[in-house]
Backbone as CSV, one residue per row, in Angstrom:
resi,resn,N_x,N_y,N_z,CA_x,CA_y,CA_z,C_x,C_y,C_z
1,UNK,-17.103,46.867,-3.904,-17.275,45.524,-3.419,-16.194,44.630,-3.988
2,UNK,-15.706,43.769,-3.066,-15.130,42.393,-3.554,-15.507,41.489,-3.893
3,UNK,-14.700,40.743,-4.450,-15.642,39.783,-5.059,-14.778,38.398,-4.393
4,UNK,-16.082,37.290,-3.545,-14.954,37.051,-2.565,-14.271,35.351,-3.946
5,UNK,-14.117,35.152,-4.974,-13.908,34.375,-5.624,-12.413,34.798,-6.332
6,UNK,-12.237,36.230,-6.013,-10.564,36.378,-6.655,-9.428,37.111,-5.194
7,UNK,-10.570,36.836,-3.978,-9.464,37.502,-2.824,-8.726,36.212,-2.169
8,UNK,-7.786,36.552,-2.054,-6.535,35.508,-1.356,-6.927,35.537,0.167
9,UNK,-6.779,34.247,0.533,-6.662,34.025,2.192,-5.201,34.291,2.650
10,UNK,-6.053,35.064,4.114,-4.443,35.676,4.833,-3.753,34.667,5.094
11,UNK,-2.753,34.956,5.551,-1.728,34.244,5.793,-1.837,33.948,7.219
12,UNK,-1.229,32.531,7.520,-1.714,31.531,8.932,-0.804,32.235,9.654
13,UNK,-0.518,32.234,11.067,0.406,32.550,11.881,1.515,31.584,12.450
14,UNK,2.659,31.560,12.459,3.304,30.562,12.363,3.457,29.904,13.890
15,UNK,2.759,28.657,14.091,2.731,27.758,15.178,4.298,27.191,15.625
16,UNK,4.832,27.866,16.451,5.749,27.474,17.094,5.783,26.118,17.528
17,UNK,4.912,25.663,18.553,4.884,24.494,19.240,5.132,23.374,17.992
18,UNK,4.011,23.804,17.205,3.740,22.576,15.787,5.283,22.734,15.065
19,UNK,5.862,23.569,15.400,7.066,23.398,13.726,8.512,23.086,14.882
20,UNK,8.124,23.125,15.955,9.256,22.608,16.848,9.082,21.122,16.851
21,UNK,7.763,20.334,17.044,7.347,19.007,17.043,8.006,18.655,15.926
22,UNK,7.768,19.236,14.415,8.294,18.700,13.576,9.796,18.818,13.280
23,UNK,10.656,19.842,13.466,11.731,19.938,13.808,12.503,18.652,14.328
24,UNK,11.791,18.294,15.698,12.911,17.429,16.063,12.082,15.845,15.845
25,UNK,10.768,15.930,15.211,10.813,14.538,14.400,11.865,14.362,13.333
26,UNK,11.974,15.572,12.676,12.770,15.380,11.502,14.655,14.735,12.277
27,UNK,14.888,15.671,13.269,16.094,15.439,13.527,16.593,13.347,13.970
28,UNK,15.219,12.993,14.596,15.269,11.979,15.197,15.170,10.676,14.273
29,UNK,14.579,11.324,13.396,14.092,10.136,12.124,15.626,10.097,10.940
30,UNK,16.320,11.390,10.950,17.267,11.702,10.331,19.034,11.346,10.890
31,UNK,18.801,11.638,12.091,19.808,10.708,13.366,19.660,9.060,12.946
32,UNK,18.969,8.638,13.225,18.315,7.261,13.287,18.963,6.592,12.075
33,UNK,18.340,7.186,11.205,18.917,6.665,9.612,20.530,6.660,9.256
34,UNK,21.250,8.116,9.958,22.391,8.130,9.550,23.110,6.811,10.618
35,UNK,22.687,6.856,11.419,23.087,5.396,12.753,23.598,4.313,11.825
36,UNK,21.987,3.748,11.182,21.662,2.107,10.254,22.945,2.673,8.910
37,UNK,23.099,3.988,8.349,24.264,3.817,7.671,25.397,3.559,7.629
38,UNK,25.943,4.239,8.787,27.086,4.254,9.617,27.168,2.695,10.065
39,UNK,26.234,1.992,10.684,26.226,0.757,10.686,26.817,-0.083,9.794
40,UNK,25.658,0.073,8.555,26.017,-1.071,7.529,27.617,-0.558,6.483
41,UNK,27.846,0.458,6.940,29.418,0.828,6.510,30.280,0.607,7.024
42,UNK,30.026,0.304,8.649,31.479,0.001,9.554,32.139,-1.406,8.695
43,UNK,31.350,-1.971,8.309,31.747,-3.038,7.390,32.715,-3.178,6.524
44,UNK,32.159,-2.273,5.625,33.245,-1.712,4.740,34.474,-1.273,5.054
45,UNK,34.394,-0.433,5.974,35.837,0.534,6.379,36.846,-0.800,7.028
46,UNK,36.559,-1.930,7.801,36.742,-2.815,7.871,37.173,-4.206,7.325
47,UNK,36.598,-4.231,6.391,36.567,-5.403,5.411,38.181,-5.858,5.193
48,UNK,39.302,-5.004,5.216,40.236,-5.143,5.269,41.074,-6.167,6.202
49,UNK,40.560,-5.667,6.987,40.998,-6.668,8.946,39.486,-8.372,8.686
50,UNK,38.687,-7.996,8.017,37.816,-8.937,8.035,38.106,-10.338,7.105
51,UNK,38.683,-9.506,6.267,38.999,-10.640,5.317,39.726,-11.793,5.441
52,UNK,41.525,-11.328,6.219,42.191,-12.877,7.008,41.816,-13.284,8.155
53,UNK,40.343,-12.556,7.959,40.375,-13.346,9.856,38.993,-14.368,9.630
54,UNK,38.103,-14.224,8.447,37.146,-14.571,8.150,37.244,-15.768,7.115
55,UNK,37.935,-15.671,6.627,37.961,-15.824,4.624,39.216,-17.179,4.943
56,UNK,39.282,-18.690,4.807,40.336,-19.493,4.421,40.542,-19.202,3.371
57,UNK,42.257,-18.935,3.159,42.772,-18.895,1.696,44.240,-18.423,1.798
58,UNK,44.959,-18.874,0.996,46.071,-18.238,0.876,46.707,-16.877,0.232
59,UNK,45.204,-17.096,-0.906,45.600,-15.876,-1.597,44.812,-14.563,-1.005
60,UNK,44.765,-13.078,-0.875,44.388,-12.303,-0.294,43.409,-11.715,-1.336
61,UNK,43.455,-12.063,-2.861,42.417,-11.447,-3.510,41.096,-12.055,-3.371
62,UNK,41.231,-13.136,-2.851,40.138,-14.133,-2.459,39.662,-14.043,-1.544
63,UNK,40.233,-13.869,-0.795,39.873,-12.880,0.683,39.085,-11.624,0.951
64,UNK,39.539,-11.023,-0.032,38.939,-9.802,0.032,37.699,-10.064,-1.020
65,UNK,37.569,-10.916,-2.376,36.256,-10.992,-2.436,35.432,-11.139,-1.772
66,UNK,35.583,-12.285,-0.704,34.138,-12.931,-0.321,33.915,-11.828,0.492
67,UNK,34.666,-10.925,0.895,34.193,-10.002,1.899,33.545,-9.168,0.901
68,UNK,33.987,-8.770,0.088,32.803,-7.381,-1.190,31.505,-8.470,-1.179
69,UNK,31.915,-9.754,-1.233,30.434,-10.577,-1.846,29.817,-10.191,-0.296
70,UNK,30.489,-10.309,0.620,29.142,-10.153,2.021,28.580,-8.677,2.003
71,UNK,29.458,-8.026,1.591,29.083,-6.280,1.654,28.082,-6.314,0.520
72,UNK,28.030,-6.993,-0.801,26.596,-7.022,-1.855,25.434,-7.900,-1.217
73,UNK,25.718,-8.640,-0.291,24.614,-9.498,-0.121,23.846,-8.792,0.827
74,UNK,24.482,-7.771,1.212,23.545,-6.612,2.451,22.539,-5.624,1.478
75,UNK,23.131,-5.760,0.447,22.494,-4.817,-0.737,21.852,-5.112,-1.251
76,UNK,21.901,-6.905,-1.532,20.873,-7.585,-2.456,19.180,-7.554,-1.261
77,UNK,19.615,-7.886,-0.541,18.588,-7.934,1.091,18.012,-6.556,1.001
78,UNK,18.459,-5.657,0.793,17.965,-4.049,0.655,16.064,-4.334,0.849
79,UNK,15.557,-4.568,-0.282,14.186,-4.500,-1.071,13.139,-5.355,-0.228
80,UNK,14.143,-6.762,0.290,13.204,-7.687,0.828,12.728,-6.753,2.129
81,UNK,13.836,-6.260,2.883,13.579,-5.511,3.960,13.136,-4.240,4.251
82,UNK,12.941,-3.770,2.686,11.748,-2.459,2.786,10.826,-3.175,2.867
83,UNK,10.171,-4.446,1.722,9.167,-5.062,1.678,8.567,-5.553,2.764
84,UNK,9.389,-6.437,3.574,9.161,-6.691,4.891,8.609,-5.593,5.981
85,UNK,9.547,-4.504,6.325,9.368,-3.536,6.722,8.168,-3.057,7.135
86,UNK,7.853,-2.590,5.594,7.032,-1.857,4.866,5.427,-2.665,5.336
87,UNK,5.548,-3.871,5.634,4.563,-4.510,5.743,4.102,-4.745,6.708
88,UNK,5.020,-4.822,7.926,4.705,-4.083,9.412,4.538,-2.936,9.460
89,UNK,4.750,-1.896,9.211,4.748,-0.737,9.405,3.109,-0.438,8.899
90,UNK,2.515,-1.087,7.962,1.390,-0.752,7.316,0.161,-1.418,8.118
91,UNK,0.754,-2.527,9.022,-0.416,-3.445,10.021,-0.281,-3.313,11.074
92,UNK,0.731,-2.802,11.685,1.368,-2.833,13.129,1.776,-1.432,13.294
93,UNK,2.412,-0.268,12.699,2.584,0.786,12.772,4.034,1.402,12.768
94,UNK,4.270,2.428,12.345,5.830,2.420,11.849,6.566,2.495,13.067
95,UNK,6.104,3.108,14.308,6.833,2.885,15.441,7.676,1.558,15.616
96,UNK,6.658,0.401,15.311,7.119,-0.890,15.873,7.981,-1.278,14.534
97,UNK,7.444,-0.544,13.811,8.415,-1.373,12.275,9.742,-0.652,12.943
98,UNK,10.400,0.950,12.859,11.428,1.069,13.397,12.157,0.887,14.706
99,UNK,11.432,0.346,15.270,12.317,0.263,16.544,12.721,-1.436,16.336
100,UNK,11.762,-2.155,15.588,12.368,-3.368,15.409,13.560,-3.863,14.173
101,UNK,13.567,-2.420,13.179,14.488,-2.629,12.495,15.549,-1.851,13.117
102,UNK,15.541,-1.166,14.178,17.033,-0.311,14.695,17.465,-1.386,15.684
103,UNK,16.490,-2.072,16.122,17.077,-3.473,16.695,17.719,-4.695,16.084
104,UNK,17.331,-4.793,14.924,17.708,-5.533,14.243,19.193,-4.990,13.680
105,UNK,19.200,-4.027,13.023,20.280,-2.941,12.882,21.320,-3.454,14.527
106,UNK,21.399,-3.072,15.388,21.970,-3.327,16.251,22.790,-5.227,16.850
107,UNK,21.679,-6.105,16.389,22.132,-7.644,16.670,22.518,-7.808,15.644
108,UNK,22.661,-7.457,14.478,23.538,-7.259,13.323,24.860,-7.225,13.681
109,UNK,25.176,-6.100,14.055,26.503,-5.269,14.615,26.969,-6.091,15.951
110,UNK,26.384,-6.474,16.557,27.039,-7.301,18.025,27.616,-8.670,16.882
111,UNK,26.511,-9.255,16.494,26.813,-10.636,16.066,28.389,-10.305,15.052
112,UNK,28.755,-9.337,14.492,29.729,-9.268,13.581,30.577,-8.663,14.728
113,UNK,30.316,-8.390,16.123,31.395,-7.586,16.868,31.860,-8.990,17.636
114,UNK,31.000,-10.198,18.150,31.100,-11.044,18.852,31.436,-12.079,18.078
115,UNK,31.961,-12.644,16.625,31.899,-13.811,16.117,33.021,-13.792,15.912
116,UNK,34.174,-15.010,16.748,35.213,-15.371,16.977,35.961,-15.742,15.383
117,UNK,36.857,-15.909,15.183,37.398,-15.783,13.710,37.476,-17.303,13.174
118,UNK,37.777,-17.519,11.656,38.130,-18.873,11.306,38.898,-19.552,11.785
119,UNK,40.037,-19.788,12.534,40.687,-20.035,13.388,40.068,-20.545,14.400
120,UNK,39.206,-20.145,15.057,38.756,-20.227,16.148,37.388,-21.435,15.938
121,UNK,36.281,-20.847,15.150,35.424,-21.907,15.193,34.993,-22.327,13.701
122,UNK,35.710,-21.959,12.809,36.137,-22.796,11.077,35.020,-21.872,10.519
123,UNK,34.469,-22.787,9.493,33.656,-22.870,8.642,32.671,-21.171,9.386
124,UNK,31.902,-22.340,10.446,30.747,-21.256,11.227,30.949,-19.665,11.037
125,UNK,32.382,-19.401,11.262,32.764,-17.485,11.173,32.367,-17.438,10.061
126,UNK,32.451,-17.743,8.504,31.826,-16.744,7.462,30.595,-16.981,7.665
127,UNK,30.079,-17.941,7.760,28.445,-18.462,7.933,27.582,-17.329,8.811
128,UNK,28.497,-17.149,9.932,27.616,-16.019,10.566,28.171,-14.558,10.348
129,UNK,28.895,-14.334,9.691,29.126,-13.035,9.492,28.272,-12.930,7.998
130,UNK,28.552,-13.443,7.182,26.961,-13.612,6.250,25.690,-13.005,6.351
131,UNK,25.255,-14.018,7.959,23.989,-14.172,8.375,23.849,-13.289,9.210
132,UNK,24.955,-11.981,9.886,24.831,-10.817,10.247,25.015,-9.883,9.265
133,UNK,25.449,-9.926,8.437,25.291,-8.812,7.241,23.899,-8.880,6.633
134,UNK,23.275,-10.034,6.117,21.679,-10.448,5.903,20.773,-9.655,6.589
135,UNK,21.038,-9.863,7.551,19.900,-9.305,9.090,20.510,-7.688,9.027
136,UNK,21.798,-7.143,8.897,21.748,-5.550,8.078,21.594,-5.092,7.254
137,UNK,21.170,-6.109,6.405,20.565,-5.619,4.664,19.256,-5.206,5.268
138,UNK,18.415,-6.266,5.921,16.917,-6.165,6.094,16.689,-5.268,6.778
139,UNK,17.393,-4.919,7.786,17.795,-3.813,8.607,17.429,-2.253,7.966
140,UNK,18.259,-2.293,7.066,18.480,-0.768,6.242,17.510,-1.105,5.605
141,UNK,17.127,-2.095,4.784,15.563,-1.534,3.929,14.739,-1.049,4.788
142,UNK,14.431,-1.969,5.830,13.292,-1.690,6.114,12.981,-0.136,6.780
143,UNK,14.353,0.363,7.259,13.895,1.522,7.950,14.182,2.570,7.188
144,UNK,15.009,1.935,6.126,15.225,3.842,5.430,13.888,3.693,4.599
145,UNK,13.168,2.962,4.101,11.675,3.591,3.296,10.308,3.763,4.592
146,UNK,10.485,2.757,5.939,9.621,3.706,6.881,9.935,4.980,7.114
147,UNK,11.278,5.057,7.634,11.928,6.383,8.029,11.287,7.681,6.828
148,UNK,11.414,7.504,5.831,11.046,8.404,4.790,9.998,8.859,4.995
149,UNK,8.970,7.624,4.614,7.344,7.985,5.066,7.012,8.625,6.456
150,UNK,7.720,7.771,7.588,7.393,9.130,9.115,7.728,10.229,8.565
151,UNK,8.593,10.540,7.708,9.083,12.154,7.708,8.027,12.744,6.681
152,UNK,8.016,12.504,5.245,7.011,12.670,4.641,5.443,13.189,5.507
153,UNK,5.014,11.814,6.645,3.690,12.203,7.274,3.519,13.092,7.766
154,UNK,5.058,13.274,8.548,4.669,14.249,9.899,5.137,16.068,9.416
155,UNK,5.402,16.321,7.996,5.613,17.328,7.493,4.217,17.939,7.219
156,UNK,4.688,19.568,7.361,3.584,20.490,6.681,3.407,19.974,5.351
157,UNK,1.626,20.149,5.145,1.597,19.570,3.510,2.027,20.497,2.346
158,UNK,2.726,21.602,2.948,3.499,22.412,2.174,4.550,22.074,2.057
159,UNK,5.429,21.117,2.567,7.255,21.152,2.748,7.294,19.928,3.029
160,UNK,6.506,18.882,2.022,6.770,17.527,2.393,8.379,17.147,1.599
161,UNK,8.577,17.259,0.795,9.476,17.251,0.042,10.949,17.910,0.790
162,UNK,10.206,19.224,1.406,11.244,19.576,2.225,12.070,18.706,3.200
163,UNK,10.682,18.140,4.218,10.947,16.745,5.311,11.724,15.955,4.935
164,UNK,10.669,15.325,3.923,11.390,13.743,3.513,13.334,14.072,3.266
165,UNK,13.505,14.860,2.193,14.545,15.617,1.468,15.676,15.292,3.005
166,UNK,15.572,15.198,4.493,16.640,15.161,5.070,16.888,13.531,5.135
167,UNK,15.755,12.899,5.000,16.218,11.241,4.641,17.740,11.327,3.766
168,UNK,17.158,11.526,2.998,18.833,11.604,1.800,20.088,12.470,2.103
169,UNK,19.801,13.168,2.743,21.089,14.168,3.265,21.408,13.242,4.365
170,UNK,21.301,11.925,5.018,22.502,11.802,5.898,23.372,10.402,5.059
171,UNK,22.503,10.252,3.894,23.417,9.294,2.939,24.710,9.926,2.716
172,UNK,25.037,11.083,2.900,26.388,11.496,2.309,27.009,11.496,3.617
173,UNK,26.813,11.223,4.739,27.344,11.114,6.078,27.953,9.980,5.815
């Protein structure tokens, strides 16, 4: 006789349908994220061309600060916009939290693709390139800590770590 308190349960059969669902949640939630990065970096790679076209000044080191200061102020915004996020996503549901931060993510990027230079309408160009970098800080919080948690949820409770774990792999993208 066995004793059924030291026999192991067989092993499950592996659900295709279910690990394909999760498959390409993972891919879509992991796409998505590398997007809002790639986003809030076009900035950067940029900042160069942004600086005399944005920035009054004669000198160019000055120039190129206020542009690092707009690229930190997307960073300082980080937390508010998980917080924010995070707070739709918990009353309203993470669907609507991300699709309104990949939107937001997006009028970010127009408003810094569409805002005519200092030259053109003074003062207003840093003001709103600012106030489009702001709105991509809140942007990226809010969806890279939903984004995490969809992946986290929708993982086997064996390989959550596994899931989540592609959140961070498109940071090096």
């Amino acid at each position: 006789m066995s004793d059924p308190a030291i026999t192991t349960p067989a092993p499950q059969g592996l659900d295709v349908a279910d690990t394909a669902r999760r498959l390409k949640a993972i891919f879509i939630g992991s796409v998505g994220n590398l997007v809002e990065w790639y986003d809030f970096y076009a900035y950067t790679a940029f900042a160069l061309y942004f600086a005399p076209k944005f920035f009054p000044s004669h000198d160019p080191v000055v120039q190129q600060l206020n542009a690092a200061t707009l690229f930190a102020a997307g960073f300082i915004v980080r937390p508010i916009g998980g917080w924010l996020f995070g707070h739709i996503a918990d009353r309203y549901g993470r669907r609507l939290s991300l699709t309104v931060s990949v939107l937001m993510m997006c009028f970010g990027s127009l408003i810094i693709a569409l805002t005519p230079t200092y030259e053109t309408i003074g003062f207003a160009a840093p003001v709103l390139l600012a106030l489009a970098r702001v709105i991509e800080g809140l942007s990226l919080g809010g969806e890279y800590g939903a984004s995490a948690t969809y992946l986290t949820e929708i993982a086997h409770p064996d390989h959550r770590g596994f899931y989540s774990s592609f959140q961070y792999v498109t940071l090096i993208g």
